[in-house]
BAMI-813761 format. One record per atom (N, C-alpha, C): z, x, y; residue in three letters; residue number from 0. Coordinates in steps of 0.2 Angstrom, whole numbers, plus 2048, in hexadecimal, padded with zeros to 3 digits. Layout:
BEGIN
{w=Z&u=X&v=Y&residuo=Ala&num=NUM}
...
! end
This chain:
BEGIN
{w=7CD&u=A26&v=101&residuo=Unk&num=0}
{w=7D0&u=A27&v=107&residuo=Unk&num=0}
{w=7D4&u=A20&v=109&residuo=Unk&num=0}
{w=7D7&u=A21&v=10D&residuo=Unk&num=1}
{w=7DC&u=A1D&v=10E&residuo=Unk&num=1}
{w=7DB&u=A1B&v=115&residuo=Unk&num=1}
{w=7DA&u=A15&v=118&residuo=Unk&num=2}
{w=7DA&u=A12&v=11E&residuo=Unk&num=2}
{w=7E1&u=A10&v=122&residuo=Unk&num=2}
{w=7E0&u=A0E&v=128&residuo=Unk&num=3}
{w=7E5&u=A0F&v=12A&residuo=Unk&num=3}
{w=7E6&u=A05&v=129&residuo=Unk&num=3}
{w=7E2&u=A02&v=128&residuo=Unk&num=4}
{w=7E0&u=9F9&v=126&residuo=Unk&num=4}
{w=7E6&u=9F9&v=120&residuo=Unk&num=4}
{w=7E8&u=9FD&v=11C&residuo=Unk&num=5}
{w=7EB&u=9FF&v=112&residuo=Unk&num=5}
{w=7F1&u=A02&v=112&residuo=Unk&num=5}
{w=7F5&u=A00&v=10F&residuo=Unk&num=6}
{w=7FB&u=A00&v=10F&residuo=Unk&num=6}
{w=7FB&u=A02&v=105&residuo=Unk&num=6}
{w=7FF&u=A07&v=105&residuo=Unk&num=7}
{w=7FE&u=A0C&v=0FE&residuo=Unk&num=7}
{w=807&u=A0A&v=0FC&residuo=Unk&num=7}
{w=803&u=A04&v=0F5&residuo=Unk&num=8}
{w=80A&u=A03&v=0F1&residuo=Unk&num=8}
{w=80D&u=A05&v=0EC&residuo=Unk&num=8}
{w=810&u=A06&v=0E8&residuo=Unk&num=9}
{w=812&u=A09&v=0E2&residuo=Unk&num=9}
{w=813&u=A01&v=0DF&residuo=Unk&num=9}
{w=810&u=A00&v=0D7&residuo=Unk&num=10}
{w=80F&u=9FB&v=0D4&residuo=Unk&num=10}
{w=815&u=9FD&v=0CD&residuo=Unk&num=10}
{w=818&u=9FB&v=0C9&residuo=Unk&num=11}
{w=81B&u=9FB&v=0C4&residuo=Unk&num=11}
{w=81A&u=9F7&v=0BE&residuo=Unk&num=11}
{w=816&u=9F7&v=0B8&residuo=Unk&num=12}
{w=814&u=9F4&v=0B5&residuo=Unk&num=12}
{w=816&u=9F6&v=0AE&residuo=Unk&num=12}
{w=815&u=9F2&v=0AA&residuo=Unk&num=13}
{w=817&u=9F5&v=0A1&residuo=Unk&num=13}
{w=812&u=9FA&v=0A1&residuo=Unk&num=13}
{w=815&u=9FF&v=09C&residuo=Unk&num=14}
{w=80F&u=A01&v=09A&residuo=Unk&num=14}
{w=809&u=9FD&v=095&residuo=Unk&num=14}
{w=80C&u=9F9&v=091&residuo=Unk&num=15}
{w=806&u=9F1&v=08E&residuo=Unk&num=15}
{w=800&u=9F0&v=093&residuo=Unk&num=15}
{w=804&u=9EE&v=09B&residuo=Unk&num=16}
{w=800&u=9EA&v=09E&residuo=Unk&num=16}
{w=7FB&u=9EE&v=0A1&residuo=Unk&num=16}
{w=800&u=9F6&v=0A3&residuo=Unk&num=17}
{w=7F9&u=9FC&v=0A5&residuo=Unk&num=17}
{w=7F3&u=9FB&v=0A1&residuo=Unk&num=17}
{w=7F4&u=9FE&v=09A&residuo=Unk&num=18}
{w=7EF&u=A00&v=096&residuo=Unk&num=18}
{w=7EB&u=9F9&v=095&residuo=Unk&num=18}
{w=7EE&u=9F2&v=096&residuo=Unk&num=19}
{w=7E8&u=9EB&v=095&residuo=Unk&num=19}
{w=7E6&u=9EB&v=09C&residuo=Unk&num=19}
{w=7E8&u=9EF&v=0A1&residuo=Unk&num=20}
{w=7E4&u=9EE&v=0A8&residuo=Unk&num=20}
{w=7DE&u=9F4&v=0A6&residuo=Unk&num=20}
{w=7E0&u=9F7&v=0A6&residuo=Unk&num=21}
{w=7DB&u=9FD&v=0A6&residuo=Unk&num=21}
{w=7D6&u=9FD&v=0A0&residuo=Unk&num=21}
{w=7D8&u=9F9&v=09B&residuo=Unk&num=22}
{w=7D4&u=9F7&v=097&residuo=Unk&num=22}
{w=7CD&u=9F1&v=099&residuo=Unk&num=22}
{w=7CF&u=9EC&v=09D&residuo=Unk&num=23}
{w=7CC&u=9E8&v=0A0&residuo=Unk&num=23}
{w=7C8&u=9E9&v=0A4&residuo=Unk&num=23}
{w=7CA&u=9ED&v=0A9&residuo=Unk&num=24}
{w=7C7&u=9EF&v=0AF&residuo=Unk&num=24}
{w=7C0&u=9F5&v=0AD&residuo=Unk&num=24}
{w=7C3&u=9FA&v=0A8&residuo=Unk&num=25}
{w=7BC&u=9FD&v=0A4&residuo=Unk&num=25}
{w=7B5&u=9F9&v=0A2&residuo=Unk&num=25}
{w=7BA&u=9F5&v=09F&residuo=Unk&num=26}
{w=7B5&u=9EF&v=09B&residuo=Unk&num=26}
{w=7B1&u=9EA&v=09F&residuo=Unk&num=26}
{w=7B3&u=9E9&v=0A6&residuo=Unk&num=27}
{w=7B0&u=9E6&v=0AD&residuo=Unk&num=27}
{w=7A8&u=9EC&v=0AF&residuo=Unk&num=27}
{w=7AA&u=9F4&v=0AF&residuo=Unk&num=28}
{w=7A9&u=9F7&v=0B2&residuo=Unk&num=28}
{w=7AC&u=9FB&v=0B8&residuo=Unk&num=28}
{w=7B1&u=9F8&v=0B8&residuo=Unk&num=29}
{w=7B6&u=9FC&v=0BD&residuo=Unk&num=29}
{w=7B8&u=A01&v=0BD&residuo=Unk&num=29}
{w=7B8&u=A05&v=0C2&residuo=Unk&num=30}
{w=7BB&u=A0C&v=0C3&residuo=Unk&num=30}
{w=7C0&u=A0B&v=0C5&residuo=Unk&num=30}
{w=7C6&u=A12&v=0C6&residuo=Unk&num=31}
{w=7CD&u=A14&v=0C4&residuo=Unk&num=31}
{w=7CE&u=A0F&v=0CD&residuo=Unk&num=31}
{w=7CA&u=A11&v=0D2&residuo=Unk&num=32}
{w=7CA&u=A0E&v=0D7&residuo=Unk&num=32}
{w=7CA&u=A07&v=0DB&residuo=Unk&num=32}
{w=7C5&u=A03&v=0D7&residuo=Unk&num=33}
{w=7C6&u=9FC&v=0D5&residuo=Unk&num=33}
{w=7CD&u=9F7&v=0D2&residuo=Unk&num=33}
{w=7D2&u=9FC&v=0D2&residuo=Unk&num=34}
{w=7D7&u=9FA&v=0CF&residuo=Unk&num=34}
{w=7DC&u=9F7&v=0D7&residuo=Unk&num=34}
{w=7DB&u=9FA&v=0DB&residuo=Unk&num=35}
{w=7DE&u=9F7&v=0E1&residuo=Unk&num=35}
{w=7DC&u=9F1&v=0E2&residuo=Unk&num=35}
{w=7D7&u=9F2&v=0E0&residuo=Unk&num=36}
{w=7D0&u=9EA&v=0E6&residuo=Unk&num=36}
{w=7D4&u=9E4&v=0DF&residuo=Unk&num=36}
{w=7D6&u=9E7&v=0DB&residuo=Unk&num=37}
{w=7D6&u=9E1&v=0D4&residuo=Unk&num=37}
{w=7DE&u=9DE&v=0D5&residuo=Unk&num=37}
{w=7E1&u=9E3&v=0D7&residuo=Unk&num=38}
{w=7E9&u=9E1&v=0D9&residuo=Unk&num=38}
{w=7EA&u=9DF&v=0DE&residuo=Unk&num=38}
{w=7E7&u=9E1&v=0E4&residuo=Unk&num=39}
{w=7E4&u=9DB&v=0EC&residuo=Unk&num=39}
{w=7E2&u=9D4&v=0EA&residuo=Unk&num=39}
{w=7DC&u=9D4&v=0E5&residuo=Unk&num=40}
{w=7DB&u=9CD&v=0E5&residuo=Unk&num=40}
{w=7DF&u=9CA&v=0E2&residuo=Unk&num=40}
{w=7E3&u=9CD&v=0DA&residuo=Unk&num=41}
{w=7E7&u=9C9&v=0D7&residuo=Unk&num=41}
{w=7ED&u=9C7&v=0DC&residuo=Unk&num=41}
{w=7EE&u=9CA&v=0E0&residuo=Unk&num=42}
{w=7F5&u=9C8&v=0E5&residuo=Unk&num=42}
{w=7F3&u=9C1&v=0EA&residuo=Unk&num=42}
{w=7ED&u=9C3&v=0EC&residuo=Unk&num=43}
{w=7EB&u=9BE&v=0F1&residuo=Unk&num=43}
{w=7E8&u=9B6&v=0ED&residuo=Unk&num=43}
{w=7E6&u=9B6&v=0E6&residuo=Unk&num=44}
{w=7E6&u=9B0&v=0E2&residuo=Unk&num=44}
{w=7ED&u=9AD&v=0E0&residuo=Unk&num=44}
{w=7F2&u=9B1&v=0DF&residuo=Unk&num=45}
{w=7F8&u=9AF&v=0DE&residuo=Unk&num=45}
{w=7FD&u=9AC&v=0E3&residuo=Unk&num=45}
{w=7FA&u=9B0&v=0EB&residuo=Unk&num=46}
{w=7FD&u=9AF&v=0F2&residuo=Unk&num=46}
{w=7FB&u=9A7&v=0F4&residuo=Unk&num=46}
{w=7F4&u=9A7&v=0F2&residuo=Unk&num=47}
{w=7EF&u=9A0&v=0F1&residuo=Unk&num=47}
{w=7F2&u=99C&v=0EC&residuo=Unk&num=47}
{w=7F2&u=99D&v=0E5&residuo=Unk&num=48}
{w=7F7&u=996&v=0E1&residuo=Unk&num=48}
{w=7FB&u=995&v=0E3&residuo=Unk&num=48}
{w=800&u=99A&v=0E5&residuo=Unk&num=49}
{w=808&u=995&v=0E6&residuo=Unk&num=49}
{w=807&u=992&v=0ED&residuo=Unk&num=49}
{w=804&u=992&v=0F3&residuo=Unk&num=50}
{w=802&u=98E&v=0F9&residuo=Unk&num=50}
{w=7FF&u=988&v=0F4&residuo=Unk&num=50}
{w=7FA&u=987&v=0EF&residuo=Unk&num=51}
{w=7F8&u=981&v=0EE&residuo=Unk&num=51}
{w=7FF&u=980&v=0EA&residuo=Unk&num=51}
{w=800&u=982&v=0E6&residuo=Unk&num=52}
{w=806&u=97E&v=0E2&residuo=Unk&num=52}
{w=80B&u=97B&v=0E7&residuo=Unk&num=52}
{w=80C&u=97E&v=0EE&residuo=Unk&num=53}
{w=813&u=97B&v=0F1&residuo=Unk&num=53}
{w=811&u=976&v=0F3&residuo=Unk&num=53}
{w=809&u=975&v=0F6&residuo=Unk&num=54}
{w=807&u=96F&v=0F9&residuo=Unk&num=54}
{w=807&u=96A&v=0F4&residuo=Unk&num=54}
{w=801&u=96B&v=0EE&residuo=Unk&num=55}
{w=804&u=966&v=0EA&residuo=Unk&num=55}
{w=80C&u=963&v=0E9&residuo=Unk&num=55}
{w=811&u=968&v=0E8&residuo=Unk&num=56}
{w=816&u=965&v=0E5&residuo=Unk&num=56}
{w=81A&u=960&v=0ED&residuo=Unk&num=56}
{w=817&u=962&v=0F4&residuo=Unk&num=57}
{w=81C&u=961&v=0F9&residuo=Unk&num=57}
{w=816&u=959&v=0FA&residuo=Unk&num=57}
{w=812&u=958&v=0F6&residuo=Unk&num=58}
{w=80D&u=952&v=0F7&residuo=Unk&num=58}
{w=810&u=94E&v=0F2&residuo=Unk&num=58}
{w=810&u=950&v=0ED&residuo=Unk&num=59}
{w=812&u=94C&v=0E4&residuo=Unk&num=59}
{w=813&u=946&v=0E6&residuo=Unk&num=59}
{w=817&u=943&v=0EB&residuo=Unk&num=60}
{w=81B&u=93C&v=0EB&residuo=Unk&num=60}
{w=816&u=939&v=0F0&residuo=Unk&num=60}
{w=813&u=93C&v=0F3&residuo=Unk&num=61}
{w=80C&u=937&v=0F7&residuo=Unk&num=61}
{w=808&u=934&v=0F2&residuo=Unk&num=61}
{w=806&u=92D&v=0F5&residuo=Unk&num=62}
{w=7FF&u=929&v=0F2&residuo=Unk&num=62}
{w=7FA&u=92C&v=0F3&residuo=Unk&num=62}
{w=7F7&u=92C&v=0ED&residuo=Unk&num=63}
{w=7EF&u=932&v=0EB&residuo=Unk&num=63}
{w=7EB&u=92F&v=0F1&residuo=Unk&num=63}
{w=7EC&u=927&v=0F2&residuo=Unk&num=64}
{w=7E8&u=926&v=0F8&residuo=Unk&num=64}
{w=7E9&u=926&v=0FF&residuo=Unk&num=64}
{w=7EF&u=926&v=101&residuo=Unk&num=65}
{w=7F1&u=929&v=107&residuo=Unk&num=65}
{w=7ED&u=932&v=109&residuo=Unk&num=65}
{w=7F1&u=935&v=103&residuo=Unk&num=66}
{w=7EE&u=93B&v=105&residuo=Unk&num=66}
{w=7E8&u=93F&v=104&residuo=Unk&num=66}
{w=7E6&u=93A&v=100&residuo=Unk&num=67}
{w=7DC&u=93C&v=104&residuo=Unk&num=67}
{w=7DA&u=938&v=108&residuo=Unk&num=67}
{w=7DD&u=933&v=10C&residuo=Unk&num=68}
{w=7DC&u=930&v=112&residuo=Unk&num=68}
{w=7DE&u=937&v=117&residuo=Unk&num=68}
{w=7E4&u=939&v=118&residuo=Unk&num=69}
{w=7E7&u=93E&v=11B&residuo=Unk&num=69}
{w=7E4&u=945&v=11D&residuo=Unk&num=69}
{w=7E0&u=947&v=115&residuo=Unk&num=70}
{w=7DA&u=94B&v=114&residuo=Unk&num=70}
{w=7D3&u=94A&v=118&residuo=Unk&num=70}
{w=7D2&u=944&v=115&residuo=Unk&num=71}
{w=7CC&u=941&v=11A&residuo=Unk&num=71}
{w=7CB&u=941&v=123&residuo=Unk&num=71}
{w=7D0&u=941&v=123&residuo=Unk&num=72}
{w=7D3&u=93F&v=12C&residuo=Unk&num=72}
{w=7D2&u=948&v=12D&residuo=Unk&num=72}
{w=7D5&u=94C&v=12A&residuo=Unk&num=73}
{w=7D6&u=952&v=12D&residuo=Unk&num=73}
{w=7D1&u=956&v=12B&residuo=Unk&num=73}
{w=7CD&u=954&v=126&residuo=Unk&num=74}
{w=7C5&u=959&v=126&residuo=Unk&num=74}
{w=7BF&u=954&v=12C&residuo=Unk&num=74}
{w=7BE&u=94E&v=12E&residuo=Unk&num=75}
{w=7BC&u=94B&v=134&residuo=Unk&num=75}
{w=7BF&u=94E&v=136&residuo=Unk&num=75}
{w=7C5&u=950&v=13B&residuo=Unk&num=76}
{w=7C8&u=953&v=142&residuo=Unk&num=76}
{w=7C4&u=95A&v=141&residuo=Unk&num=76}
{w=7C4&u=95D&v=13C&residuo=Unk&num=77}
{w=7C3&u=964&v=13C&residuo=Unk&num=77}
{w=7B8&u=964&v=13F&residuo=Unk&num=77}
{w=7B6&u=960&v=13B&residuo=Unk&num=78}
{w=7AF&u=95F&v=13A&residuo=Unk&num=78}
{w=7AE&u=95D&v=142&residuo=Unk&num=78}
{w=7B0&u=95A&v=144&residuo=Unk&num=79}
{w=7AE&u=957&v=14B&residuo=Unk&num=79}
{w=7B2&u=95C&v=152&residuo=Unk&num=79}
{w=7B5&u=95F&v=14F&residuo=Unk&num=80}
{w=7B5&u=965&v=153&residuo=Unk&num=80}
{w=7B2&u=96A&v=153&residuo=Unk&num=80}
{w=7B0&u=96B&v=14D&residuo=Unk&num=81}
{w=7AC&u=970&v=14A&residuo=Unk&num=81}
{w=7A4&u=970&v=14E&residuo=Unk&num=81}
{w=7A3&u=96A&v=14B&residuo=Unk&num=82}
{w=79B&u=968&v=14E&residuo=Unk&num=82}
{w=79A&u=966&v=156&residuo=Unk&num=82}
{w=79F&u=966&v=15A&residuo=Unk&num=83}
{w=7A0&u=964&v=161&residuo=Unk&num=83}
{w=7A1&u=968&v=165&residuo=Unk&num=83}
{w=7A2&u=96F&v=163&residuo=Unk&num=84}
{w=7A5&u=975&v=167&residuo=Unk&num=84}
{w=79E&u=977&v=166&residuo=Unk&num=84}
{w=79E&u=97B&v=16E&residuo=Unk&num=85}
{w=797&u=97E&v=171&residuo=Unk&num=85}
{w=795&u=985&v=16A&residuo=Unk&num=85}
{w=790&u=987&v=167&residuo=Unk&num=86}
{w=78F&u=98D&v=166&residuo=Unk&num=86}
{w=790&u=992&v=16A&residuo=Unk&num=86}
{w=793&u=998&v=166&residuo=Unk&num=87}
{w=795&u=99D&v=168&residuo=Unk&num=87}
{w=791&u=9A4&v=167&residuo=Unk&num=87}
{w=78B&u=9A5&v=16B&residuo=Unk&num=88}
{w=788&u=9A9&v=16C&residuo=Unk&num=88}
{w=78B&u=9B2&v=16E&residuo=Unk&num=88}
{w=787&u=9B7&v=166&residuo=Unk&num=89}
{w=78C&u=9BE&v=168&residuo=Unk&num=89}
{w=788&u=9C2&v=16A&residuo=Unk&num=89}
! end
């Protein structure tokens, strides 16, 4: 069943790459239906490496130690607002 959250895409692949997916996914335990969940996640680590690669590449000419000073500055800001803020009772 199909939620109204899911958007139904039509994928294009070799046939090689079918039969090594489905070959893989058997061999996990995966069912014919697990095959969405595996191409949601493969999309979303992909969507996540190229974010790290851009940052890395738009950093590359920064000093190693500037920018974990920069790092450091911005996980304090985050922590101290973190721990500062009233809890929120549901």
């Amino acid at each position: 069943m199909q939620s109204e959250e899911t958007t139904r895409l039509t994928v294009t692949v070799s046939r090689e790459t079918d039969l090594a997916l489905r070959a893989y996914l058997g061999a996990q335990g995966m069912r014919k239906g697990d095959l969405s969940k595996f191409i949601e996640d493969a999309v979303r680590w992909r969507m996540f490496d190229q974010a790290v690669q851009g940052a890395k590449a738009r950093n590359a000419a920064l000093d190693p130690a500037d920018l974990q000073s920069a790092i450091d500055e911005a996980c304090a800001a985050v922590r101290s607002e973190m721990w500062s803020a009233p809890l929120k009772t549901l």
